[in-house]
N, C-alpha and C positions, 0 to 999 in steps of 0.2 A: 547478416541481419543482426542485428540490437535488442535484446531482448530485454524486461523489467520483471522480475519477480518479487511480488510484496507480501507481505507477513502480517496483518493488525493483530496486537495485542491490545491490552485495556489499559496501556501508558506507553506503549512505542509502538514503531511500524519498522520492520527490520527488512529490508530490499537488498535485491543483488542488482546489478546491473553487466549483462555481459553480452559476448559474440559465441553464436552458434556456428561450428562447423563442421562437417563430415562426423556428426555422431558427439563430437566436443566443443566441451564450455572453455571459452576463457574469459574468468571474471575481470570486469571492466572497473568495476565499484563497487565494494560490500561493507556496509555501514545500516545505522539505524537513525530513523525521529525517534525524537525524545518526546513528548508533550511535556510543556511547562503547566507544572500540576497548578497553577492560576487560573487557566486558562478552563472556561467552559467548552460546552459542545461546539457550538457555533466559531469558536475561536479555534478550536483545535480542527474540525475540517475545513477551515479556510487557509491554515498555516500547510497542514499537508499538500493541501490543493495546490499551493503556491509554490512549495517546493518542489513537488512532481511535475509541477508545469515545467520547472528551473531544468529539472532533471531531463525530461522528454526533447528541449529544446538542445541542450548542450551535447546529446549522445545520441541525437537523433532517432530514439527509442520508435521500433516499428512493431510492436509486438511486447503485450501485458498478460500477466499472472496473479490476480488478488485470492488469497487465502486468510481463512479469519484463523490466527493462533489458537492458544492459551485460555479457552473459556474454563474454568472449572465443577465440572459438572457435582462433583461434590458440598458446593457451597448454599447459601442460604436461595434458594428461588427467585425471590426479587432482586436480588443481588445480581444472579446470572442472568436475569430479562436486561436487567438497565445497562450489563456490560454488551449484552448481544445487541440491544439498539443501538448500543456506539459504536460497536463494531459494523452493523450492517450498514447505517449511517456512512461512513467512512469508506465502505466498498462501493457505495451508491456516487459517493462524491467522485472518488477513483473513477468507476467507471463512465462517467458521466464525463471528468477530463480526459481520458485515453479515447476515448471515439469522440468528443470535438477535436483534440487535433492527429486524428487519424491513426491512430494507434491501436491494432487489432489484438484478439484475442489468441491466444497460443494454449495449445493443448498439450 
């Protein structure tokens, strides 16, 4: 099986992509999105979107892991709201294309 494992941070999303078997990984793809710091909210979960689509189709991804990074809980309060709404935002998008095209949840 094809597994996807993804990372949201509040300027990249950092995924593996690999094969599970008998207990071991072998990584297929380990790289990161970048967001192009132009790009609003609406632009940057549509470019993920699009990319993860790219990704699901080419490695035949059967099985997803979304995790929200790097919040800083040290920082200014609204600060940490607006990045957690971009971060949930983005896991919402995620999961919303991994179960349209069939791509299940893995524990």
């Amino acid at each position: 099986m094809i597994y996807i494992d993804m990372y949201i941070f509040t300027d990249k999303i950092q995924f593996n992509i690999f094969k599970s078997f008998s207990n071991n990984k072998k990584i297929i793809k380990k790289n990161e999105i970048v967001f192009p710091s132009c790009y609003y909210t609406a632009q940057k979960l549509n470019y993920v979107r699009n990319l993860t689509s790219i990704f699901i189709e080419e490695y035949d991804i059967k099985y997803s892991k979304v995790d929200i990074g790097d919040l800083d809980n040290n920082g200014d309060v609204e600060r940490l709201l607006d990045e957690m709404k971009e971060a949930i935002k983005m896991e919402g998008v995620l999961e919303e294309l991994f179960i349209s095209r069939g791509v299940e949840t893995w524990k």
